[in-house]
C-alpha positions in Angstrom: 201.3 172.5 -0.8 203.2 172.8 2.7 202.4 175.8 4.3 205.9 178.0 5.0 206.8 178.6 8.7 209.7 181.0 8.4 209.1 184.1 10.3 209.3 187.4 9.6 213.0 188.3 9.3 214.0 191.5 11.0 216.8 194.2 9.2 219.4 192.9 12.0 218.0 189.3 10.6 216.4 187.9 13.6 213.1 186.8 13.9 210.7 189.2 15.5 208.2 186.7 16.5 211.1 184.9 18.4 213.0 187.8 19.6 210.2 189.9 21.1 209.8 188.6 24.2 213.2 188.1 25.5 214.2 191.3 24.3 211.6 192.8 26.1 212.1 190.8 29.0 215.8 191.4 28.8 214.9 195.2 28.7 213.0 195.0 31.7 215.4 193.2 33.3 218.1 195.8 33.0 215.6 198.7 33.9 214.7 197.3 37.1 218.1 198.4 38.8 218.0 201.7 37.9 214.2 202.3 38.9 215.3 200.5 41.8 218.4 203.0 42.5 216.2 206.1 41.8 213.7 205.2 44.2 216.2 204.9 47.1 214.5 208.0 48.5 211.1 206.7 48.7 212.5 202.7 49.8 214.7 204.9 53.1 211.1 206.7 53.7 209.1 204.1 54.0 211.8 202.3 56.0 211.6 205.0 58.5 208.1 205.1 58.1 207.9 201.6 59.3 210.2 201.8 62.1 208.9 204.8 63.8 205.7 202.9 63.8 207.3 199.8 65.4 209.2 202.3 67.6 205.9 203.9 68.7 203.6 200.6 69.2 205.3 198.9 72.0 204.8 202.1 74.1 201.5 203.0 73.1 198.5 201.7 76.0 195.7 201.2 74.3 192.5 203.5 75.3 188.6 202.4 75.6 187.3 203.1 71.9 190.3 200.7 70.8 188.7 198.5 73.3 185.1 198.3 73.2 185.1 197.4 69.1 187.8 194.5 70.6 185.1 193.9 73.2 182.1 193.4 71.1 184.3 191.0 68.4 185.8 189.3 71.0 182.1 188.2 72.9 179.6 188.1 70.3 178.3 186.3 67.3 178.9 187.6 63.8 174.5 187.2 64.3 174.7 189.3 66.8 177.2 192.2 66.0 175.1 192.7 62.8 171.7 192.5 64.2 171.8 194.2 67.2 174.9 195.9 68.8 177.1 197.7 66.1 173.9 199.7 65.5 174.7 201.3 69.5 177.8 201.7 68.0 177.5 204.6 65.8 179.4 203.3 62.6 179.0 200.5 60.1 180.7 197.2 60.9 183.4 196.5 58.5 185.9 197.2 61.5 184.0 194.7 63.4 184.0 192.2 61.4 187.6 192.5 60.9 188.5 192.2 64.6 186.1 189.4 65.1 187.7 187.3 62.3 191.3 188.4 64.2 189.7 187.2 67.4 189.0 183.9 65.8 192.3 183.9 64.3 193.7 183.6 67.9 195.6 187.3 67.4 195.7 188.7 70.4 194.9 192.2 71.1 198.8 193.9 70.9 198.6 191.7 67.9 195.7 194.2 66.8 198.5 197.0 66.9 200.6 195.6 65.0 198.7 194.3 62.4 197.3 198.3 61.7 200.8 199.5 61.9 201.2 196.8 58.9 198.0 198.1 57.2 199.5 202.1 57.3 202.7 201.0 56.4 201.6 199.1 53.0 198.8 202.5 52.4 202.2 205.0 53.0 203.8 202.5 50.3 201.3 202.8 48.0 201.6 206.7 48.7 204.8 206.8 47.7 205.2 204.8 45.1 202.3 205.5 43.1 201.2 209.2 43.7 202.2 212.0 41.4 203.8 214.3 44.0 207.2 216.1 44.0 209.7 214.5 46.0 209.1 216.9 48.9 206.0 216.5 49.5 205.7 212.6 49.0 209.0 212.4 51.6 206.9 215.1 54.4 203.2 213.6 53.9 203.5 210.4 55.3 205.2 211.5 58.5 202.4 214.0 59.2 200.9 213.5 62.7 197.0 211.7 61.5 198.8 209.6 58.9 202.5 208.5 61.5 200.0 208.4 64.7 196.3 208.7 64.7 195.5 206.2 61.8 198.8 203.9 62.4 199.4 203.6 65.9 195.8 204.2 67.5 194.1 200.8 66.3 190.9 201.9 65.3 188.7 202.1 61.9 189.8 204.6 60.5 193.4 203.1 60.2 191.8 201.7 57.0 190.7 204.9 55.7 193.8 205.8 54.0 194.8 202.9 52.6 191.3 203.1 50.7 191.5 206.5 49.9 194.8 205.9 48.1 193.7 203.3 46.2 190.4 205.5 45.1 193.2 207.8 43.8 194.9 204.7 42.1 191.6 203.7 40.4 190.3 206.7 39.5 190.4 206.8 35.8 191.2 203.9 35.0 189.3 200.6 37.2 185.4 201.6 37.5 184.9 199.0 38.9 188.0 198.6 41.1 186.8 202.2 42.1 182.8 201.3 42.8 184.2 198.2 45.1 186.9 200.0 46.9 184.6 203.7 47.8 181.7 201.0 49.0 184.4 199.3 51.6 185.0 202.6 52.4 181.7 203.6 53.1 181.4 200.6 55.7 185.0 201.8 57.3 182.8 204.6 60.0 180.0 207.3 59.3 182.0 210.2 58.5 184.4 208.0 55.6 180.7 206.9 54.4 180.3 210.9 53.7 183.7 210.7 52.1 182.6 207.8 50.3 179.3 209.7 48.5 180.6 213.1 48.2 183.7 211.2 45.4 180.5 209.0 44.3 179.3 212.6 42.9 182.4 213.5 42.0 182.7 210.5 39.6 179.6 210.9 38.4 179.9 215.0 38.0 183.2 214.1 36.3 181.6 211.3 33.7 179.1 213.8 32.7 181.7 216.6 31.9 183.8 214.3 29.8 180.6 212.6 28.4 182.5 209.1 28.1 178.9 207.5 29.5 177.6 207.9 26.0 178.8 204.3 24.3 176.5 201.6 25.1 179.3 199.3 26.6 180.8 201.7 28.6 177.2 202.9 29.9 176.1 199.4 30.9 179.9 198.8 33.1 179.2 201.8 34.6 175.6 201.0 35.8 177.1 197.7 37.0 179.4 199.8 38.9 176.4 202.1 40.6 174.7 198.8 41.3 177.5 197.1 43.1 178.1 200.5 44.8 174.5 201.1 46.1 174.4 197.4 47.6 177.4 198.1 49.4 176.0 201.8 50.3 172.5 199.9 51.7 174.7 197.4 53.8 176.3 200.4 55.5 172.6 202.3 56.4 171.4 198.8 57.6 174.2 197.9 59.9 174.7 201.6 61.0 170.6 202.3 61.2 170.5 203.3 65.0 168.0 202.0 67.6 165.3 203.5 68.9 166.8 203.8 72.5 170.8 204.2 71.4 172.1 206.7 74.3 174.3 208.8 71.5 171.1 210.2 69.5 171.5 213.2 71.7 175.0 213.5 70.1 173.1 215.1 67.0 174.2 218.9 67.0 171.9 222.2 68.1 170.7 224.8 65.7 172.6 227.3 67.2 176.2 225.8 66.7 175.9 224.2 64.0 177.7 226.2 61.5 180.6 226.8 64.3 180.6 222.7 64.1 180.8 222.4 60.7 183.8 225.1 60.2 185.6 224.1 63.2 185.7 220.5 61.5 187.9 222.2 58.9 190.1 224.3 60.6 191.0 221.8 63.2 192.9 219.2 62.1 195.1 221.0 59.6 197.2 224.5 60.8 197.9 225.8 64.3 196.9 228.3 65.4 193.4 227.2 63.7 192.9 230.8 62.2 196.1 229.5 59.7 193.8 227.0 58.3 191.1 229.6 56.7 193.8 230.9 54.1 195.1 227.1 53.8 191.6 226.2 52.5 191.5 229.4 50.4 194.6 228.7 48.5 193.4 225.2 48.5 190.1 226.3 46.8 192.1 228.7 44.4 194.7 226.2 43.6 191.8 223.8 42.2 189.8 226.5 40.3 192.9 227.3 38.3 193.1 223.5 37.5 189.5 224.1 36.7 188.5 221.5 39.5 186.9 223.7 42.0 183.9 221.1 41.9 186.6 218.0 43.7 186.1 219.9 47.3 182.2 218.1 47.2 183.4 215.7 49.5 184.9 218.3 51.8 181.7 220.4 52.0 180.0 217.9 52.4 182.3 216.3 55.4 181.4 219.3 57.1 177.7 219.4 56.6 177.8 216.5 58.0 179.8 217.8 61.0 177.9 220.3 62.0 174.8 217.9 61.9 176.6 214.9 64.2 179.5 214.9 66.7 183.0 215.4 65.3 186.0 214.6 67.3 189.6 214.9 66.7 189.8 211.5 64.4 186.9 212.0 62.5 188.2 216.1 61.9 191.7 214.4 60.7 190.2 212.4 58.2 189.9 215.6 55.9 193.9 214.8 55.2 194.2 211.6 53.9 190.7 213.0 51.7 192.8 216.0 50.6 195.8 214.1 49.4 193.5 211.8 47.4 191.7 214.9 46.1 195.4 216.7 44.7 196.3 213.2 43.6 193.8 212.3 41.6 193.6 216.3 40.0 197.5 216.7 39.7 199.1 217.9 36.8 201.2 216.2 34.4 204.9 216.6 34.2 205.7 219.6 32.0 202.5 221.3 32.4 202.4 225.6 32.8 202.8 226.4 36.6 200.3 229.2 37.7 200.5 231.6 40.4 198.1 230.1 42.0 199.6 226.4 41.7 203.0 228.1 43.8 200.3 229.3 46.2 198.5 226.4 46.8 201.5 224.2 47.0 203.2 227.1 49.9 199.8 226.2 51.6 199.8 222.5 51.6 203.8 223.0 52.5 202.8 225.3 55.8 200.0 221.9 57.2 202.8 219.8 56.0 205.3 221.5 58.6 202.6 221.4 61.2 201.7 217.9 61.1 205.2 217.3 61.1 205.5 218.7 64.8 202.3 217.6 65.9 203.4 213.8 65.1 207.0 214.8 66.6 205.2 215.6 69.8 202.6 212.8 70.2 205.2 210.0 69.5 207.1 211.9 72.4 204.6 212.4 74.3 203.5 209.1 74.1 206.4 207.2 74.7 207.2 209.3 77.9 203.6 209.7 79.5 200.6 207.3 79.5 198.1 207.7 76.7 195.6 205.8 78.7 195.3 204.6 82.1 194.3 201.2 81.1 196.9 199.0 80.6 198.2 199.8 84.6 195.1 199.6 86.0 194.6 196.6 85.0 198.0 195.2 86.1 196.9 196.7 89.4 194.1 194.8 89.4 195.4 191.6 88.4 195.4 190.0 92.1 191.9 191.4 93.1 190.5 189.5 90.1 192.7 186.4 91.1 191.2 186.9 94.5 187.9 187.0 92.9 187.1 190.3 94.4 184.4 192.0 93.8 185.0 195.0 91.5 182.0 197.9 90.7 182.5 201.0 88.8 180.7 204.0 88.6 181.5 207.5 87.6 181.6 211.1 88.7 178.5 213.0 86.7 180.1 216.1 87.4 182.7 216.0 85.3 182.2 213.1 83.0 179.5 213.6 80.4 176.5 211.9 81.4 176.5 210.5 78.5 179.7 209.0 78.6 178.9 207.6 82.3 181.2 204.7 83.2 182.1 203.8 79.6 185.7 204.7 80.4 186.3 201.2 82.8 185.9 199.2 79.0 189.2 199.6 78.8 190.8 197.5 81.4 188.1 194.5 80.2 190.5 193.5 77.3 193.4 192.2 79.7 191.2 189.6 81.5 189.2 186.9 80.1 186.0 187.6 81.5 184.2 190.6 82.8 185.4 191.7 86.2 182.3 194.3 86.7 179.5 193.1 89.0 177.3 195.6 87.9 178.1 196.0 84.2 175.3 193.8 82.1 178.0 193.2 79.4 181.7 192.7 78.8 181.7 195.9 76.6 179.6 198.8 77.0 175.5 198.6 75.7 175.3 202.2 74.2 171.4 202.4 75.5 169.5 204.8 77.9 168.3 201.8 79.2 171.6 200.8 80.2 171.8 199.3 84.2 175.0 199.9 85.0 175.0 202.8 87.5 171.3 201.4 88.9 173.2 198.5 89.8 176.1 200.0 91.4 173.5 201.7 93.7 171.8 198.9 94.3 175.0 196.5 95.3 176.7 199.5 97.0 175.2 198.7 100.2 177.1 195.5 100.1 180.3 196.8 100.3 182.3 195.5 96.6 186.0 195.3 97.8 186.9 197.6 94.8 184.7 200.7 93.2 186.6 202.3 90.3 185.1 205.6 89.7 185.4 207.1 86.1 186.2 210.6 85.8 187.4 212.7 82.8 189.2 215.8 82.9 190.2 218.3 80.0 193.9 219.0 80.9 196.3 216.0 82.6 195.7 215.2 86.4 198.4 216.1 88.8 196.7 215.4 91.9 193.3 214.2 93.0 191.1 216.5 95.1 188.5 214.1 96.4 186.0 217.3 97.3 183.6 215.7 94.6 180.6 214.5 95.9 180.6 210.8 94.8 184.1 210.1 96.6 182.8 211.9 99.6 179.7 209.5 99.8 182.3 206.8 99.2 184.6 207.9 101.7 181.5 208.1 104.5 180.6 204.5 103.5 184.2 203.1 104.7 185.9 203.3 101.4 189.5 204.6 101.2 191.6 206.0 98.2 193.9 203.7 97.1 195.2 204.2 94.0 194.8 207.0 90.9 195.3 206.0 86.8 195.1 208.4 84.4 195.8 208.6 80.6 196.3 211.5 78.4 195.8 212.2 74.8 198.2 214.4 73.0 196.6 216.8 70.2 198.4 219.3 67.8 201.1 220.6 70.6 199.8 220.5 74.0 198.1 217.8 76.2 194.6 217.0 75.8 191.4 215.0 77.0 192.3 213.0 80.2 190.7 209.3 81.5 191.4 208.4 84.8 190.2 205.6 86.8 189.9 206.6 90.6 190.5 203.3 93.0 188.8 202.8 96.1 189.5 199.7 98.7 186.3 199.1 101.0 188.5 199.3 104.4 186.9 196.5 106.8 188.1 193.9 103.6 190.7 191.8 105.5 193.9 192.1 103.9 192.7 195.9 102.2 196.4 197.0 105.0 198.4 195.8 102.9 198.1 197.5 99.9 199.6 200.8 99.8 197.5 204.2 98.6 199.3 206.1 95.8 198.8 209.4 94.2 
């Protein structure tokens, strides 16, 4: 007997194996429009997102930490980055690696900048098209200063930090393993995101316990396949990131006796100004979670600043707490509908008052970045230009004075990445060897007796340079060796509202050079 074929007739008498699809389809077709027309506010945001970036990058001179990671891709192995000198380096090598595939891409190193400003731009997208926020705060967040400047325009690591972070919030409860893969890249993004990285390990695990979904056998056996992958990635980081025996920067570890003052200040810093503004901001914070009975999600914050007080913290490592925060809400926000608390208006009022202050901080740095140099590089090497065509001989030492010791001549890196070979005599490497048995400045002693046509001398001041007072006692002993001043480069960085750290590269022409009349000094 002939098996019937007739489907399933519908009470409108079509049939629903036929008409499924493409009246599904059809629906989908007709919704897209009108999700398309109510997300008009987020599509003009990340449009203007995008464009103050491109508005910012052309503008923007590169500084030396941009340029010694460029450094090291651009003139080393993949052997060698990984064996030897990303452990000098201080962080794991994911960045690295990154920029030495760009390198061998031929992308050159204003591509660099462009190429983060594209990585930021598709992490503000994800922001706002997938995170739970209200309207206000998903319009304010992504023009906040670390978000618009430090991890968009600056090309550096932790440009990558929150597009990861945001798709850890995307992941969260529903891709283990999507999770476990994306918080080990993380860990390999720099040291302090590695912290980042374990203390939302915890938090998964802490949060698996509580809801007790690692009971089922299947479920319990993904989940150890997700630990697994997640510790190999964790055990990559400690290897590439396990430092020498000699690395120069172990001294960077913090003293007893500040060490608490380091680990609050890495709090307070980066989010309110005046800083005292940012002790309620975490306290409303801290209440805001405990009435969502989540007090337990600021693990990775505590322990961000453990780790801070233990190691150096800097401006960009401190601003990494924002991008970490925003994850943190997003992945503990409440649904639609849901009883607002006092303390839910509190905490919101809080994150509102950073929000406002980011927003002027990031006002002022693309100013103040567009008007005034951000780094003296980028002119000093133009300046430079016909000595090196000259082949001139060019040395550079520093003042230990005022540059940290352990700094030394580091600085001079970045003026290496405009020239296609090192124009030091007396630097071993075209980037800087992080090692106290580094022969740079033994060098520049030793060949100083030869007169180099150009000595650059490194110096680093807190607050911008308007004039050089050569009383110091390394341009005196230049100046009594027949070297004259000849031209001043200096670069400032911009943090919250006021000028900050300043670079400079001091020029000096050795005078009996023939043709050293013609170039005119400058101040």
């Amino acid at each position: 007997m002939q098996q019937s074929t007739q489907a399933t007739l519908k009470p409108d008498g079509l049939p629903q194996a036929d008409s499924a699809r493409p009246r599904r389809f059809a629906w989908a077709l007709a919704e897209a429009p009108d999700k398309t027309r109510s997300r008009w506010p987020e599509w003009t945001a990340l449009f203007f997102y995008a464009a103050l970036v491109a508005f910012a990058i052309p503008y923007h001179e590169p500084w030396v930490d941009e340029a010694q990671a460029w450094q090291l891709a651009r003139n080393l192995s993949l052997t060698s980055l990984f064996k030897t000198y990303i452990r000098y380096e201080g962080s794991p090598g994911l960045w690295h690696f990154l920029l030495w595939m760009l390198v061998r891409a031929h992308i050159s190193y204003a591509g660099l900048h462009w190429i983060c400003g594209a990585v930021a731009a598709v992490a503000m997208g994800l922001f706002l098209f997938r995170s739970p926020f209200p309207r206000y705060l998903k319009l304010s967040l992504p023009f906040t200063y670390f978000l618009l400047f430090q991890y968009a325009v600056v090309a550096r690591n932790y440009v990558l930090v929150p597009f990861l972070l945001f798709l850890i919030a995307i992941a969260w409860k529903k891709h283990p393993f999507t999770l476990a893969l994306t918080l080990g890249v993380l860990a390999n993004a720099s040291l302090h995101a590695a912290v980042i990285s374990g203390g939302l390990a915890l938090l998964y695990v802490i949060e698996q316990i509580r809801n007790r979904q690692n009971k089922p056998f299947q479920n319990r056996r993904k989940l150890l396949l997700c630990a697994f992958v997640l510790v190999a990635f964790y055990a990559f980081a400690i290897w590439t990131a396990w430092p020498p025996h000699d690395l120069l920067l172990s001294s960077v570890r913090g003293q007893s006796s500040i060490y608490l003052l380091r680990a609050v200040y890495s709090l307070v810093w980066p989010m309110c100004q005046p800083w005292i503004v940012s002790i309620p901001f975490w306290a409303a914070i801290a209440l805001w979670l405990h009435a969502r009975r989540k007090l337990f999600y600021l693990l990775p914050v505590v322990l961000f600043a453990v780790f801070s007080g233990a190691v150096s913290v800097d401006w960009w490592h401190a601003g990494l707490l924002v991008p970490l925060l925003i994850c943190l809400l997003w992945i503990t926000w409440r649904a639609p509908g849901t009883d607002t608390y006092e303390l839910e208006v509190a905490g919101r009022i809080a994150l509102t008052v950073m929000v406002v202050t980011q927003l002027l901080w990031a006002g002022y740095a693309l100013f103040y970045d567009h008007y005034n140099a951000y780094s003296p590089d980028r002119a000093a090497a133009k300046f430079l230009t016909p000595f090196v065509r000259e082949d001139a001989s060019i040395a550079v030492t520093y003042i230990s004075g005022v540059n940290d010791k352990r700094v030394r001549a580091y600085p001079a890196v970045g003026i290496l990445p405009y020239f296609d070979h090192n124009i030091f005599i007396n630097t071993p490497y075209p980037f800087w060897w992080w090692s106290d048995q580094d022969p740079t400045e033994d060098r520049f002693n030793a060949l100083l007796p030869s007169h180099p046509r150009i000595v650059i001398v490194e110096a680093t001041h807190p607050n911008p340079v308007t004039h050089l007072n050569l009383d110091d006692p390394k341009y005196l002993s230049l100046l009594r060796d027949g070297y004259r001043f000849i031209n001043l480069f200096c670069g400032t960085q911009p943090r919250q509202l006021k000028p900050g750290e300043t670079l400079c590269h001091v020029v000096f022409e050795y005078a009996g050079q023939p043709g050293s009349s013609d170039i005119q000094a400058q101040k």
